[in-house]
N, C-alpha and C positions, 0 to 999 in steps of 0.2 A: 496379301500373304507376306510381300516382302515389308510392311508397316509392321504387323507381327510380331516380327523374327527380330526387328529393329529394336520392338520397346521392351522386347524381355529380355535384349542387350544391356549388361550394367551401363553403356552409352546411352540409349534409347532411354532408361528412366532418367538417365541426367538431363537430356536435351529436352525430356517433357515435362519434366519439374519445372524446367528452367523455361519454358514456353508459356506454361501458366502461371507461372509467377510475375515475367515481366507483362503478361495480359491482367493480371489482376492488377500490377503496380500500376500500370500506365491508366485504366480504369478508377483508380480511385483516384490519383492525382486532377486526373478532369474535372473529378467529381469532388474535389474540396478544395481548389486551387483558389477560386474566388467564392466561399462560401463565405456566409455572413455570421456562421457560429464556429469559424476556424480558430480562435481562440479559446473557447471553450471544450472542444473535439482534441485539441493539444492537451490543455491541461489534464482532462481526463484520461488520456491516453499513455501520457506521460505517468500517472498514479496507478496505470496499469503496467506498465514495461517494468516499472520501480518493485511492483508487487509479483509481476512472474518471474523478473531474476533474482529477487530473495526467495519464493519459492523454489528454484530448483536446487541451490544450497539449503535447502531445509527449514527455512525462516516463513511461517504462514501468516499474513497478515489480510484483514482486509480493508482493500484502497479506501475506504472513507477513513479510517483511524488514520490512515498517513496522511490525509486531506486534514482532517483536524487540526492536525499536528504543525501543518505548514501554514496552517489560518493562527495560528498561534491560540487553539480553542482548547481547553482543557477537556480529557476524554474519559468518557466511564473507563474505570480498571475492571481488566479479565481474571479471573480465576478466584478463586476462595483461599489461597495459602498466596506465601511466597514465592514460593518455586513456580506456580503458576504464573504468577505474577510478574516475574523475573524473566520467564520465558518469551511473553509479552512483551517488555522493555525490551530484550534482545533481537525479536524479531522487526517490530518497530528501526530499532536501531539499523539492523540491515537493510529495510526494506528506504530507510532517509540517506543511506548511503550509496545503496544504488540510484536513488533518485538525483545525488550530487551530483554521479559522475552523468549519467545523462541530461542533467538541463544547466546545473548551477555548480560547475568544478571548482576547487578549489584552484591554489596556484599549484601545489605541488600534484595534483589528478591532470591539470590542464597541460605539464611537460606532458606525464606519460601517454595523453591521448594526443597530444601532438607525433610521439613515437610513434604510435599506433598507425596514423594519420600516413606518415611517410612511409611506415611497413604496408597501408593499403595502396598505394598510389605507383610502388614500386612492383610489388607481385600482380597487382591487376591490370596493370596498362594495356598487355596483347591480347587479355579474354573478356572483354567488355566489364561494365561495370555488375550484375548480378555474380556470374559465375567469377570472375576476376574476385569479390570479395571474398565470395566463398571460400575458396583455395587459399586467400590471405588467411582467413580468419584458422582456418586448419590448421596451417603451417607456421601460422601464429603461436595457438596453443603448443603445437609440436616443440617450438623451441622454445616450451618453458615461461610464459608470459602469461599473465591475470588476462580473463575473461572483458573485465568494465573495462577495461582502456578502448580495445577494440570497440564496444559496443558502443561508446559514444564517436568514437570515431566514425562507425558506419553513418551515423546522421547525418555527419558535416558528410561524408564522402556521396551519400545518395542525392545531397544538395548542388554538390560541386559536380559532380555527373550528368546534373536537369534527369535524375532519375525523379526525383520531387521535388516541387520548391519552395516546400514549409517545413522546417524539423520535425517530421513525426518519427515517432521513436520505433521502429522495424528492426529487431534485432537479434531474430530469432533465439527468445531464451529459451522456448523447449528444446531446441536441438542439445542441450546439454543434462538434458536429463541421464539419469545414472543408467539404463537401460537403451540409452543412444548408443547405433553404432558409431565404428569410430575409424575402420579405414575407411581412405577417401573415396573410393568407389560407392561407397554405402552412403555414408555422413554426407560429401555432398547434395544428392538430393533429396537426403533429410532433413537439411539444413533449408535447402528452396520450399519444402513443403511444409513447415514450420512458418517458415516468411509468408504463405500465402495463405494459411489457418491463421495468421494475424490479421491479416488483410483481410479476409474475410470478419472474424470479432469486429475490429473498427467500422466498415461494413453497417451492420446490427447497431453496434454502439448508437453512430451516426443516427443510423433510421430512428431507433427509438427518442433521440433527443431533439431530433425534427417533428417528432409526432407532439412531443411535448410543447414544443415552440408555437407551433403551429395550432393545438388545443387552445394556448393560451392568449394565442392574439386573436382566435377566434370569439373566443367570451369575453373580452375585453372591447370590443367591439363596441358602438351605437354613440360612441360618444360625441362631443360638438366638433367641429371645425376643427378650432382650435385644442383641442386634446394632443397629450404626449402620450397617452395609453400604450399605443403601438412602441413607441420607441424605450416606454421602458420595459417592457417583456423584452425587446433585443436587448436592453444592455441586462436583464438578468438572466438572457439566455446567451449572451456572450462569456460573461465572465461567470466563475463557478459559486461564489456570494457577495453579496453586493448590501453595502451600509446605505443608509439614506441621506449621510454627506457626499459618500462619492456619486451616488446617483444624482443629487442636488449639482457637485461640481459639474460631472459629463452632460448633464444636459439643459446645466443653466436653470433650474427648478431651485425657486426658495426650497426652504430646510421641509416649514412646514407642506408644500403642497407633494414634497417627496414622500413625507410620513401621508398623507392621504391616500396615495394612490398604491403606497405599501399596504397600509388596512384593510384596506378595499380589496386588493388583491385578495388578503389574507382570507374574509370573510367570504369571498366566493370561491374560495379553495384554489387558484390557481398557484399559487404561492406555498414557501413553507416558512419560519422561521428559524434557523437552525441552532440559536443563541438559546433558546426559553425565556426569551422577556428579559436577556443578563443587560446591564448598563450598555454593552454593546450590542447592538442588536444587528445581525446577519442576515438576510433573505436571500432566497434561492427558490427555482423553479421545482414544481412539485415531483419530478423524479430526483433529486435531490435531498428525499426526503431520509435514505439512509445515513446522512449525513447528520441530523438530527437526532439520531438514535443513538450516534455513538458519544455525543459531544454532551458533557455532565454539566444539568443543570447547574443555578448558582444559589447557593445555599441562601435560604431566606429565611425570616427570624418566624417563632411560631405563633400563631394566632392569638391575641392575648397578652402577648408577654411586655413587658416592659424591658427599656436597654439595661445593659448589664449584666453582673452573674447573677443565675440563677439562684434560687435560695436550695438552702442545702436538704430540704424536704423532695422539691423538686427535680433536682440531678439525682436524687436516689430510684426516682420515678419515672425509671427509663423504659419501661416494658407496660403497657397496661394489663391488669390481671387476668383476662381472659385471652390472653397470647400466648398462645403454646409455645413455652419457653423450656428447653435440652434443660434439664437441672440434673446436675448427676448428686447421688448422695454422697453423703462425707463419709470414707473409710474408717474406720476406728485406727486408733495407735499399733502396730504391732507389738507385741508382746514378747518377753525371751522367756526361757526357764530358767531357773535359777544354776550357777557352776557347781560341781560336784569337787567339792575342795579336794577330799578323801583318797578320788583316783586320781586327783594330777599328782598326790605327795607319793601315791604308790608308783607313778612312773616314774618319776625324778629315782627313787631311792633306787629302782633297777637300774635307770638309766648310770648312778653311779657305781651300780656294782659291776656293772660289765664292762667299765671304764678303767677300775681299780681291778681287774681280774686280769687286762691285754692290756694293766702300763708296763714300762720293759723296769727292772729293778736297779 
């Protein structure tokens, strides 16, 4: 009874927020502290922190378009107009600038989250490190301060804590949804419970990208003695795409026996390509494959054609006939009627007579 009365105390929900959170934190830190796809669990996780603090300022993207984007990969365009299109580029835009401020700051992002840094360090010292950030990050916004400073700051802070000891990016961006409460009795353990609905996703994330790893060194299997099969499924389940130079550098594989065991992959579906056969060519493990979807083919010449411009028969022949093609018809000219000379000279001559009738003499 007296546990009850406790958690329906606005204290009681705080300290149980705050109970399962640092059980979830401390749980997953075990659980990816020396994992062997920690590099990869980062980067994706990173392209998700990036994409749910541009989503709650209203910027919708999804994390493989800003994955494209950092692989320097040209990406299908959204929308049929510009405005569409514009919308896209804007949210893109948000969604790379959040991602600045938590992995790759600039110099003038890397003061303000040193700010930040010292605003956490200072208001959390006597309430441990969870609820201590908490109350920072509050009393942060309260006086008037950006959101991304704090948030990459919490990285390094849960670092410098031994709350975790890889930068994964935890930084509760639902708690700032527009429908979050906002005094601190409330938002406190909104904020805890947000941090461990991440922890949970990564979680998921995790499982699902082990399952993949794990498919794939399973079918990769049977080979000789001497086989690297195994270890290049780790390095394309470490890093999130992998060229067959760098695969060649890391493990010491001529050029050609890297393009081998790429094919081969390729052909027994454990693999994707996520380039389309372009000059450079990207591979990535098969959950990776929406990655591929977004990233636009490289324009190739068409079947037949010789180099050069087209002939002027052929640029006309851009539809073939049986392609249902919008043809709107051609309007005709509008047409006026003719002025009626007659009654503009009958107004002029009143317009002068009532002029000469009220001029003064």
């Amino acid at each position: 009874m007296f546990r009850t009365a406790s958690v329906k105390s606005p204290d009681g929900k705080l300290y149980e927020s705050l109970s399962q959170t640092g059980l979830a934190i401390g749980r997953l830190d075990q659980r990816l502290r020396h994992h062997p796809l920690l590099p990869a669990i980062l980067f994706r996780e990173q392209l998700e922190a990036a994409r749910a603090c541009a989503a709650v300022d209203g910027h919708l993207i999804d994390p493989w378009r800003l994955a494209a984007e950092l692989e320097g990969l040209r990406s299908v365009p959204l929308g049929c107009d510009i405005y569409e299109r514009g919308t896209s580029v804007d949210a893109l835009h948000a969604a790379f600038e959040q991602y600045q401020w938590l992995v790759r700051p600039t110099d003038t992002q890397r003061n303000a989250i040193e700010e930040a840094s010292g605003w956490l360090s200072k208001h959390s010292v006597r309430l441990g490190p969870l609820l201590g950030s908490a109350r920072a990050f509050h009393a942060w916004i309260e006086a008037g301060h950006a959101r991304a400073p704090m948030r990459a700051a919490l990285i390094r802070h849960w670092r410098l804590t031994n709350v975790l000891h890889f930068p994964l990016p935890l930084v509760g961006a639902r708690s700032f949804v527009p429908e979050a409460p906002w005094s601190p009795t409330a938002w406190l353990p909104f904020f805890l419970n947000c941090l461990n609905e991440e922890i949970a996703a990564v979680e998921d994330r995790t499982r699902t990208l082990e399952q993949s790893w794990r498919q794939a060194r399973s079918k990769s299997g049977g080979q000789r003695r001497t086989s690297r099969a195994d270890k290049v499924v780790d390095l394309l389940a470490a890093y999130p795409v992998v060229s067959a130079t760098r695969l060649s550098a890391e493990l010491g594989l001529s050029l050609k026996a890297a393009y081998i065991y790429l094919e081969r992959f390729l052909e027994m579906g454990l693999i994707v390509e996520v380039t389309h056969r372009a000059a450079r060519r990207l591979f990535a493990l098969k959950d990776l494959e929406p990655l591929r979807e977004i990233v636009r083919p490289p324009k190739r010449p068409q079947p037949g054609r010789k180099r050069g411009r087209p002939r002027k028969k052929e640029s006309q022949e851009t539809c073939p006939p049986d392609e249902n093609v919008d043809i709107r018809p051609v309007e005709p000219a509008p047409t006026f009627a003719p002025i009626n000379y007659e009654e503009l000279e009958r107004a002029i001559d009143h317009a002068e007579r009532v002029i000469r009738r009220h001029r003064p003499d």
